[in-house]
N, C-alpha and C positions, 0 to 999 in steps of 0.2 A: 196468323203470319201469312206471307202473300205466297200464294201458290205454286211449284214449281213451273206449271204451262207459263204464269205470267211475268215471273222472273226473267227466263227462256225468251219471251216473247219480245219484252224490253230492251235485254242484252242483242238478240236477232234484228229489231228493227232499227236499230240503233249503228248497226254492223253493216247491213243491207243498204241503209239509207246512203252511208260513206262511199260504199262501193257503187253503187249507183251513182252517184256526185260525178267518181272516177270518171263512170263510162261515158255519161253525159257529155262532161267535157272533151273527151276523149273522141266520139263517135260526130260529126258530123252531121249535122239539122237536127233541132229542137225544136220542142211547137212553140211558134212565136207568140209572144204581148206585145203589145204597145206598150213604149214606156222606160222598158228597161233596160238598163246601165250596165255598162262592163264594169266587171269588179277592178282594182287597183291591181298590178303587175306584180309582184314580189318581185322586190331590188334586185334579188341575183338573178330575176329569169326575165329581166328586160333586156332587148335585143341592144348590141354594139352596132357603132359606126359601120357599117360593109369595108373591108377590104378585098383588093383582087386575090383572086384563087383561080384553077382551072374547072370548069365546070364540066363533071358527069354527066348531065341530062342536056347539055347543047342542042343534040338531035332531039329528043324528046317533048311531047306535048305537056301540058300542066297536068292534063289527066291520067298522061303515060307515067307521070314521077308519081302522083296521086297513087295510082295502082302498082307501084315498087316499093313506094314507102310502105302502102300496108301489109305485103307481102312479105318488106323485111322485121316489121317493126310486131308481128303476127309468130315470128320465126323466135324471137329471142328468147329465151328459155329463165331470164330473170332481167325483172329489172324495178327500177324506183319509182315514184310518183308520188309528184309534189307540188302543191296549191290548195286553190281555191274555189269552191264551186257552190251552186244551190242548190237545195233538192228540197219539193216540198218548204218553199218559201222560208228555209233556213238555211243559213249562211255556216260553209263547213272549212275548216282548212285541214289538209293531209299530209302527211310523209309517210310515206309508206314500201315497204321494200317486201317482194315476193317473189316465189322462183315457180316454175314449173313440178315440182317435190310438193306440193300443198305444206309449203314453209313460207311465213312472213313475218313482219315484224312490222310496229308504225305507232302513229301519234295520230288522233283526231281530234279536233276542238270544234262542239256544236253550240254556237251562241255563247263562245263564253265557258263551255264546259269540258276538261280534257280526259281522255280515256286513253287507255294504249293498250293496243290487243297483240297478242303471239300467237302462233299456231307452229305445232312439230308434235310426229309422234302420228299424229289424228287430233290429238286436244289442243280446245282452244281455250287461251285464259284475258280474261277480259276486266283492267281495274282502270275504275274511272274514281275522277276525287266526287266531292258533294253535289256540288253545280249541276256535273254532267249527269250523274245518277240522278238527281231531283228532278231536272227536265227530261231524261229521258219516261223515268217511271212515271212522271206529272202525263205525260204525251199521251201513256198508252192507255190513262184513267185508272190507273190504279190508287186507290182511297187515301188519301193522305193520313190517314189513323197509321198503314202500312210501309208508307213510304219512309218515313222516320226510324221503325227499328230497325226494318230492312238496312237503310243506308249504314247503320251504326255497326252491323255483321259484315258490312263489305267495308269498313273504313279499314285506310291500310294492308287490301288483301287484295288477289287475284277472283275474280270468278272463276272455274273450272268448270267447262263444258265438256264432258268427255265423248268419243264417238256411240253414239246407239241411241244416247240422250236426244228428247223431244227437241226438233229446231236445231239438231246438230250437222244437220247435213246445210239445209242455210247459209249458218256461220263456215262451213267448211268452202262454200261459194267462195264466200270472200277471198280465200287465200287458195284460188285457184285460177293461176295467169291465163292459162286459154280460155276459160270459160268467160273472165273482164274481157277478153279482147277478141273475142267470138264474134262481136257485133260491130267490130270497127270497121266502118266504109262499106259496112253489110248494104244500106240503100244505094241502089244503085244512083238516084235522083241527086245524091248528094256527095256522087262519086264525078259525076262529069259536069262538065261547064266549067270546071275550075279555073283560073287566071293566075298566072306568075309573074306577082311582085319584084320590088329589088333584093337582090341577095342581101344576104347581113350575116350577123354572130349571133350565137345564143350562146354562152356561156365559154365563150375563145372557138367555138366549134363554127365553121362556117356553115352555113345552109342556105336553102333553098327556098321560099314564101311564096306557098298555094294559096289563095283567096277565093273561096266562096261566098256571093252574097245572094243571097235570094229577095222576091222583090218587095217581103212586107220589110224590109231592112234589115234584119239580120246577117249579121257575117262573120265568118270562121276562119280563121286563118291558122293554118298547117305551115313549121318548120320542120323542116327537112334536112337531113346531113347532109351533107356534099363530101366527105371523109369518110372513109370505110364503109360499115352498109348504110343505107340509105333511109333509118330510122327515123321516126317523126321524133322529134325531140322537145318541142313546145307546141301547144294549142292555147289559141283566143279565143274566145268566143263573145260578140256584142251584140246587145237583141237579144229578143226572146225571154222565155221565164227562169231558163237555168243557164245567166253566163257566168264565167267563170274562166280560168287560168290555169293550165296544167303544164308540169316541166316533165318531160321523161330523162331519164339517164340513168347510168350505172346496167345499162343491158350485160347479160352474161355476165354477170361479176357475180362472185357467192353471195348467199343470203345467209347472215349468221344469225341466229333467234337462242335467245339467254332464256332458257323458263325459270320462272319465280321457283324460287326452296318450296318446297311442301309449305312448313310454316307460315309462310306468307301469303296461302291458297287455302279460299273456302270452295270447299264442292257443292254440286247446283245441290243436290239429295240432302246434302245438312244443311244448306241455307234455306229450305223448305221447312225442314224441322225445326227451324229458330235458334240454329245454334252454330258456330264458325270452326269446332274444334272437333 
């Protein structure tokens, strides 16, 4: 039966890699390729027609709203993230909601495979269907003799990671909002030079459009609120190895996380031992 470390390990690189997607998109320059494609928009998070509004930053430089947005958007104590990104030349989409509490909730789909993770309490519970489970464990070289009865204990059930457990501090990253957004606008390189586009909408919200390009061609573009704080609310990003699309919203709103009945959870310690009950 496959090991507890490499169960852990699976569920950990699996958890990590989404959250990293996040920040990617999230944080401003990536190391660039040649070559690569912006991903597709999700329909709700393509930007509206502009209409007139009174504009907050009039006085303000592109790099002076650059450094408010992160400042405010740094501040928020909860909020959602929703898209698309690459990490490690896999193609991931996210919803995910998290508070500053080490509370979240969400949905990941890697190539095709979906998973949904919780965390409250300290424990995190992690149930993906077949797909996801077979490429993640396929990923991390675990023996396909393994992979089979394993997935057959987790069909139908929550993983249980509980706190002390190997790789539980890891998964505990994940659903911890300062630590995601600790690196946003961190380089300074990739904080100034900025350029402001035409205002627009992101989702009836009016904002703001910072553009960064840099000169192998890559470029990032930051929407910005123009209503209440001054939150980034959408990122682009075209070029480079990891673009991708991220919505932010629902700042400060609660984060509610439902944990699975016992019944419906195998613990890491009995899925080592071959058995779910």
């Amino acid at each position: 039966m496959a090991s507890q470390r490499r169960i852990l390990r699976t569920a950990t690189a699996v958890a990590t890699a989404a959250a990293t997607a996040v920040c990617t998109a999230v944080i401003v320059g990536a190391a660039p390729a040649a070559g690569s494609q912006a991903l597709p928009l999700p329909a709700y998070a393509r930007a509206a027609a502009p209409t007139p509004s009174p504009d907050p930053f009039k006085d303000l430089s592109a790099d002076e709203i650059g450094d408010r947005a992160v400042e405010a958007t740094q501040s928020a104590t909860s909020l959602r993230m929703s898209g698309r990104g690459v990490s490690d030349g896999q193609t991931l989409d996210l919803d995910f909601s998290v508070n500053d509490q080490a509370q979240c909730t969400g949905k990941l789909t890697v190539e095709g495979g979906v998973a949904e993770l919780r965390q409250a309490g300290g424990d995190t519970y992690m149930k993906g269907d077949e797909k996801f489970w077979r490429a993640s464990m396929t990923s991390q070289g675990m023996p396909e003799a393994q992979i089979g009865p394993t997935i057959e204990l987790l069909k139908g059930r929550w993983l249980k990671i509980a706190p002390g457990q190997e790789g539980s501090t890891d998964l505990a990253g994940v659903c911890d909002l300062k630590a995601l957004l600790a690196d946003l606008g961190k380089d300074e390189d990739d904080r100034t030079g900025l350029t402001r586009g035409a205002d627009t909408k992101v989702n009836d919200t009016p904002v703001a459009t910072l553009v960064k390009k840099k000169a192998d061609g890559e470029t990032t573009t930051v929407y910005v609120a123009k209503e209440g704080k001054p939150y980034i609310v959408q990122i682009v990003k075209k070029g480079g190895d990891e673009p991708g699309t991220m919505l932010l919203s629902d700042f400060d709103k609660p984060v509610k996380v439902v944990l699975p009945p016992a019944d419906e959870t195998v613990d890491l310690e009995k899925l080592e031992r071959g058995t779910a009950v």
